[in-house]
C-alpha positions as CSV (number, residue, x, y, z in Angstrom):
1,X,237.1,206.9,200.8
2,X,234.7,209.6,202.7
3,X,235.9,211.9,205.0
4,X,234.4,210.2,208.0
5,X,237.2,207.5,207.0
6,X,239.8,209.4,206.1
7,X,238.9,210.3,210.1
8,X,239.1,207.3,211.0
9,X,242.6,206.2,213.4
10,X,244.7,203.9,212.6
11,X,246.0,200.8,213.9
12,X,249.3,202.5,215.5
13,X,247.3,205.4,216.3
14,X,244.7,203.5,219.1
15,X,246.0,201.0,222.7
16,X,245.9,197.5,222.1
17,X,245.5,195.3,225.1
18,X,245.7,192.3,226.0
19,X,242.7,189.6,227.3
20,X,244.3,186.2,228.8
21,X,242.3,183.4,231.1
22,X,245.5,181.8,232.5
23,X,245.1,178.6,229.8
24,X,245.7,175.0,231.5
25,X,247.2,172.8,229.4
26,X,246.9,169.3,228.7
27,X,249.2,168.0,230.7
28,X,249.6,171.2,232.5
29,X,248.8,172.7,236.4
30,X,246.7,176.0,237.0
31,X,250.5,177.0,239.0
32,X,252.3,176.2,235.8
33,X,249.6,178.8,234.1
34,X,249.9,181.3,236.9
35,X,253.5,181.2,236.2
36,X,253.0,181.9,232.6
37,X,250.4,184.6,233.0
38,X,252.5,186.7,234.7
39,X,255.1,186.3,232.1
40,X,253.4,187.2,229.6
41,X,252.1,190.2,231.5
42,X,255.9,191.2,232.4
43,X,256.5,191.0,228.5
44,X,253.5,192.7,227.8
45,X,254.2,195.6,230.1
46,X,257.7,195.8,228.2
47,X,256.2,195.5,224.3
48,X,254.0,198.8,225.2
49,X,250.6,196.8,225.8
50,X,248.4,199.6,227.7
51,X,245.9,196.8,230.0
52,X,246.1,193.2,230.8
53,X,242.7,191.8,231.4
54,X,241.7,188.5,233.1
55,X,238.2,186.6,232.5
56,X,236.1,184.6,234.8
57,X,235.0,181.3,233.9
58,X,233.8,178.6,235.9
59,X,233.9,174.4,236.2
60,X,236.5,174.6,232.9
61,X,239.8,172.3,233.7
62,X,241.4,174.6,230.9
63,X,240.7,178.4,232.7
64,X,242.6,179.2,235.6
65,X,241.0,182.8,236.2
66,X,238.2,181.3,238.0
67,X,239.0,183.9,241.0
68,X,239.9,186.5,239.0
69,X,240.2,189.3,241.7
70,X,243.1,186.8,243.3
71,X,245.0,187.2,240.2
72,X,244.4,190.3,239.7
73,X,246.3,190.8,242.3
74,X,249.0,188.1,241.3
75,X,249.9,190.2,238.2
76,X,249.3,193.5,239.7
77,X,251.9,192.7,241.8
78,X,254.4,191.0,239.5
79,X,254.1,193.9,237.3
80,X,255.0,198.1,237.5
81,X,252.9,199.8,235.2
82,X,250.8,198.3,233.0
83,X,247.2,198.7,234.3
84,X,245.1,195.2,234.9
85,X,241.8,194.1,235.8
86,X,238.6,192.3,234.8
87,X,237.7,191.1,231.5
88,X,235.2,190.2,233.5
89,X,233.9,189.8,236.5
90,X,230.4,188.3,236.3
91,X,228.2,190.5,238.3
92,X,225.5,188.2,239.0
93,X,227.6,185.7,240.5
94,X,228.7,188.0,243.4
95,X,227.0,190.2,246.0
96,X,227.9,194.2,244.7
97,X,229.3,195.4,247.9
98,X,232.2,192.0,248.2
99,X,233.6,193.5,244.0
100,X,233.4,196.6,245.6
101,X,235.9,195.7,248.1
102,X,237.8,193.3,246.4
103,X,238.4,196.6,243.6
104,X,238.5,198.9,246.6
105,X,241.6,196.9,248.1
106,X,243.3,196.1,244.7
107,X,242.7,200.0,243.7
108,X,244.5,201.0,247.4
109,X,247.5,198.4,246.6
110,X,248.5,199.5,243.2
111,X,247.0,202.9,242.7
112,X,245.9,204.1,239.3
113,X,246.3,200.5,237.9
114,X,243.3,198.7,238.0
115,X,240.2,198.4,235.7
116,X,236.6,196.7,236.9
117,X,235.2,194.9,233.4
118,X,231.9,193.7,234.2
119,X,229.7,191.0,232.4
120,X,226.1,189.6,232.9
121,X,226.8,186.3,232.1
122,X,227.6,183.6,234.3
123,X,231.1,182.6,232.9
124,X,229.8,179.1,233.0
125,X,227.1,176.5,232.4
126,X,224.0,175.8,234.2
127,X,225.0,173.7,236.9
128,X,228.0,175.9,237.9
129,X,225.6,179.1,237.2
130,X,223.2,177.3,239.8
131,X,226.0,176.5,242.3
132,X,227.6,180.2,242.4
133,X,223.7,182.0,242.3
134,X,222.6,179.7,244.8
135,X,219.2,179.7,244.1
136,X,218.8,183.7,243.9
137,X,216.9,183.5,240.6
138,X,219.7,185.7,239.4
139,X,219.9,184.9,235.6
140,X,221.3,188.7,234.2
141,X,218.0,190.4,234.0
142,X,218.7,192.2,237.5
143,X,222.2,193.6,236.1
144,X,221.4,197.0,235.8
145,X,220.2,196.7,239.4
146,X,223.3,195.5,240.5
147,X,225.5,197.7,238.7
148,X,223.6,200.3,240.4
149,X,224.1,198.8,243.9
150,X,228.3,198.6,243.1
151,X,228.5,202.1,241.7
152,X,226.7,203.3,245.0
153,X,229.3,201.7,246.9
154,X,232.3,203.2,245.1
155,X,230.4,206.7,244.7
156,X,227.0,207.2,246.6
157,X,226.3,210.5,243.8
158,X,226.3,207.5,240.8
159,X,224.2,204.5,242.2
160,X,222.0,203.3,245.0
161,X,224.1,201.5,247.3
162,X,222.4,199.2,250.4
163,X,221.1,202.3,252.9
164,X,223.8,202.0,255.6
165,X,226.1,200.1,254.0
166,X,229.7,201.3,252.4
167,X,232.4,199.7,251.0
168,X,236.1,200.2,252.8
169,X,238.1,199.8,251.0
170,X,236.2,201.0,247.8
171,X,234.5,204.2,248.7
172,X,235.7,207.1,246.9
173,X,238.0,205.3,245.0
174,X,238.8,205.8,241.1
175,X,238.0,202.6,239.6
176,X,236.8,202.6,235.8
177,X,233.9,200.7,235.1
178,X,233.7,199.0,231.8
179,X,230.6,197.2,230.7
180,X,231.2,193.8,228.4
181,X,229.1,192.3,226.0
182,X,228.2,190.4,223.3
183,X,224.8,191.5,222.4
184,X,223.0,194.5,222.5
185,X,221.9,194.6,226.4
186,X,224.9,196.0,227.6
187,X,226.1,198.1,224.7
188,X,222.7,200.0,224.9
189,X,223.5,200.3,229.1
190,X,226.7,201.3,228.7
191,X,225.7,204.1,226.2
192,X,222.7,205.7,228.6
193,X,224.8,205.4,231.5
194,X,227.8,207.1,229.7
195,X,230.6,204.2,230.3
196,X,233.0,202.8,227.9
197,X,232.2,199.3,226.7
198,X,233.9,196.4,225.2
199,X,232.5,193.5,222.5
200,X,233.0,190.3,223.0
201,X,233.9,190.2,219.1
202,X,236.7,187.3,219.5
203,X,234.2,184.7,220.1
204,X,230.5,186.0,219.2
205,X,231.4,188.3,215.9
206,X,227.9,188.2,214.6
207,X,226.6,191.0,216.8
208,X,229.9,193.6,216.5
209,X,228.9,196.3,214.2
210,X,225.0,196.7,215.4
211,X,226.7,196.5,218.9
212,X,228.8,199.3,217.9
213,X,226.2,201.4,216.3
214,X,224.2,201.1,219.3
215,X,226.3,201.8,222.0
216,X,227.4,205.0,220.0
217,X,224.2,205.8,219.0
218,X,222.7,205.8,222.6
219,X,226.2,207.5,224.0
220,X,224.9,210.1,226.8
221,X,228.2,211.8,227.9
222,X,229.0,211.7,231.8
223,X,231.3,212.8,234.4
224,X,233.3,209.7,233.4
225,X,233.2,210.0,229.3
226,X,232.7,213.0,227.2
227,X,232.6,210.5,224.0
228,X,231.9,206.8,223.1
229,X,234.7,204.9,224.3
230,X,234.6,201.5,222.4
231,X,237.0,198.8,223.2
232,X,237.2,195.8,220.7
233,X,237.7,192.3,221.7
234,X,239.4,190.1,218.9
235,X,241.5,186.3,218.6
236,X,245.2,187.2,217.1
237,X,247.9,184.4,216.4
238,X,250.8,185.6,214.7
239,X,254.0,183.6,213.8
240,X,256.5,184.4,211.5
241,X,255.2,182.5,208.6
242,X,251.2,181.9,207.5
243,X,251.5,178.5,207.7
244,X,252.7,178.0,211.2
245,X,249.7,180.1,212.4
246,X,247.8,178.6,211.0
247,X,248.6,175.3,212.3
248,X,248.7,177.2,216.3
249,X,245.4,178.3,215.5
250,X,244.3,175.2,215.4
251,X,245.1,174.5,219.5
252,X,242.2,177.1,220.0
253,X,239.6,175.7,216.8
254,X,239.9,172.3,219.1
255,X,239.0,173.7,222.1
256,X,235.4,175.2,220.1
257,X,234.8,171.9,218.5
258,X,235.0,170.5,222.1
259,X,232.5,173.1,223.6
260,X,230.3,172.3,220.5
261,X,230.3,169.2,221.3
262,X,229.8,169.3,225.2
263,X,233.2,168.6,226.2
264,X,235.7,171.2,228.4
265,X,238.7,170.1,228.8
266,X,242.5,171.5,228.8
267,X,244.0,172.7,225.8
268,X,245.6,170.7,223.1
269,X,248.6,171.2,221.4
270,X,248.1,172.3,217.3
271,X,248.0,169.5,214.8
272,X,248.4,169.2,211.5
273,X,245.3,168.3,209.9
274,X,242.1,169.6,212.1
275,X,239.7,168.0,209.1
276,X,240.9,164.8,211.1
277,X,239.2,165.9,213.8
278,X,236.0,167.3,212.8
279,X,233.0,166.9,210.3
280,X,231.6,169.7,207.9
281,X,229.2,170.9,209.8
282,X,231.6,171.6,212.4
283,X,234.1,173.0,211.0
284,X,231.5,175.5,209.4
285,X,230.3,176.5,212.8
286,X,233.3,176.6,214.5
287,X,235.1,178.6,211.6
288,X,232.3,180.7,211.9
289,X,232.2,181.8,215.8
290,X,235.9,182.4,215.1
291,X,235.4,184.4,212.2
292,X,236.6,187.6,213.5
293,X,240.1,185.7,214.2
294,X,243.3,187.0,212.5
295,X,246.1,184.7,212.0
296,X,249.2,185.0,210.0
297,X,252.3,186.6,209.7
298,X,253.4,190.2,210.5
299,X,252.5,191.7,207.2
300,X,248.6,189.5,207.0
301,X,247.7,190.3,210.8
302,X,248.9,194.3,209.5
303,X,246.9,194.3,206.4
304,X,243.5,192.7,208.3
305,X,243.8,194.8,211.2
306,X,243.8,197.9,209.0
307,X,240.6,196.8,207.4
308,X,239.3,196.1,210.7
309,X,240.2,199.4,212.0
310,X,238.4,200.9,209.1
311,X,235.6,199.3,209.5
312,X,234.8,199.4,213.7
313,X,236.7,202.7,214.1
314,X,237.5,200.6,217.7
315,X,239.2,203.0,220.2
316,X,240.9,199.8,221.8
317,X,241.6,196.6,221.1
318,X,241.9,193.6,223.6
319,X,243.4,190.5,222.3
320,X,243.0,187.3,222.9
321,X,246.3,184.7,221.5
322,X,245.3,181.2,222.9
323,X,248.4,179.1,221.7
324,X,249.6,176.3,223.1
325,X,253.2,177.0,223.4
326,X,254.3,179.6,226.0
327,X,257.1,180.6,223.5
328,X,254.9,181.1,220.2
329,X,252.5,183.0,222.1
330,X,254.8,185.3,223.4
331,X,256.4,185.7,219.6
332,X,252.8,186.2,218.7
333,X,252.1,189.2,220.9
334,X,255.6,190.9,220.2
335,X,255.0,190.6,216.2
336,X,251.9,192.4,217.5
337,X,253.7,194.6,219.2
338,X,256.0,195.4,216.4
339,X,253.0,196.3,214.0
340,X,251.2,198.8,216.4
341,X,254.8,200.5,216.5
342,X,254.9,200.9,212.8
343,X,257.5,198.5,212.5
């Protein structure tokens, strides 16, 4: 081992978070997910989680986050201290000054609390990209642009707001900024601008470590970071045994086979045999956009998350546990729980 790993944290020694999009199930209501969301956020405030980020997505049955800020505030308010916010918002689909004063009013309800994750992508497909841009030719190249705009809002010195314009509430207001990604483009902003950023690693792994090495690489400290600060996003499912992990894990590979093949839908319950379900090929790419998944029991998810640690050095790590029972998903997060407090 070198010294810059023997350097390296480990897993009890760095926040883990958690990254949830309100999951509809078959059968299911977005309320009946509300309800749950904040459940698990109640639990998750108890277990020691340090954030609880929400994601917008867009014309999927299965995602109830579509207005994210709204449930922001829905789990703000059901909760005391854990701190919540975006995981993301999609910048392009919204004008800069209305997420500064959606933040701005969250921010001035539960101070010190909330986080502001943005993205570049549209959280969606085409036509529902189409219907929320409305024909602004916005298509993520104009990010920086816009990011600019917001940060002007919050603080005029950092970005160049409308001339005229300011954002009540918003203005002045202590809101970290984190910039998502899962590619380069953001990691290399996030680095020049001096902002922590967060990989999209539980669903586009390929990219992680050059992702990494860039943002780090390009790191220009700022009033907001003196160092890197790289938060890791990644799919756990714990259970008390390796099988039955494996068999919840497979609610989630069914949910990617149906976006490889076109489909969005709510999600399933597990099954036994997913080789039922889908051919080679398949189950080859599936397995592999997953690839950066850990399932199993306590002492597996440990053992992987130590080589994981080892090898991203991550200061944070968001999870995502999509599981179809409310109950196993919340046994998943506290055997989580239990490993990042040593136990």
């Amino acid at each position: 081992m070198t010294e810059d790993q023997k350097s390296i944290q480990g897993i009890t020694d760095v926040p883990f978070s958690i990254l949830d999009l309100a999951p509809v199930l078959v059968g299911g209501t977005p309320r009946d997910s509300f309800h749950r969301t904040l459940d698990l956020a109640q639990h998750a405030e108890k277990w020691g989680y340090h954030r609880f980020w929400l994601a917008e997505h867009h014309n999927m049955p299965g995602i109830a986050s579509s207005a994210t800020s709204v449930v922001i505030g829905y789990v703000a308010a059901g909760t005391t201290s854990i701190r919540v916010g975006s995981g993301g918002i999609m910048l392009p689909n919204h004008a800069p000054l209305v997420i500064a004063e959606q933040f701005g009013t969250l921010e001035s309800m539960y101070p010190g609390r909330i986080d502001l994750g943005l993205g570049r992508a549209p959280g969606s497909d085409q036509p529902a990209a189409r219907a929320l841009r409305r024909g602004l030719g916005r298509d993520g190249h104009d990010f920086p642009e816009l990011l600019s705009e917001l940060r002007g809002y919050m603080n005029p010195e950092l970005g160049t707001a409308v001339p005229g314009v300011r954002a009540f509430p918003g203005e002045g207001l202590d809101i970290p900024i984190w910039l998502l990604g899962s590619s380069g483009f953001s990691a290399e902003l996030a680095g020049q601008l001096g902002l922590p950023f967060a990989f999209a690693s539980h669903f586009a792994p390929d990219y992680l470590m050059p992702a990494l090495h860039l943002y780090r690489s390009q790191f220009r400290p700022s009033e907001t970071l003196a160092k890197p600060q790289a938060m890791v996003g990644i799919n756990i499912i714990a259970a008390d045994t390796d099988a039955e992990a494996q068999r919840l894990a497979t609610s989630h590979q069914q949910s990617f086979l149906n976006i490889i093949r076109g489909r969005t839908g709510m999600m399933n319950p597990p099954v036994d045999n997913m080789d039922a379900l889908w051919n080679e090929q398949e189950k080859a790419y599936v397995m592999r956009q997953l690839s950066f998944s850990v399932i199993g029991s306590k002492e597996t998810v440990r053992a992987r998350l130590q080589q994981l640690q080892q090898q991203t050095a991550a200061d944070e790590w968001i999870v995502s546990s999509p599981i179809y029972d409310h109950g196993a998903r919340l046994r998943s997060y506290e055997i989580l729980a239990d490993i990042v407090k040593g136990k």
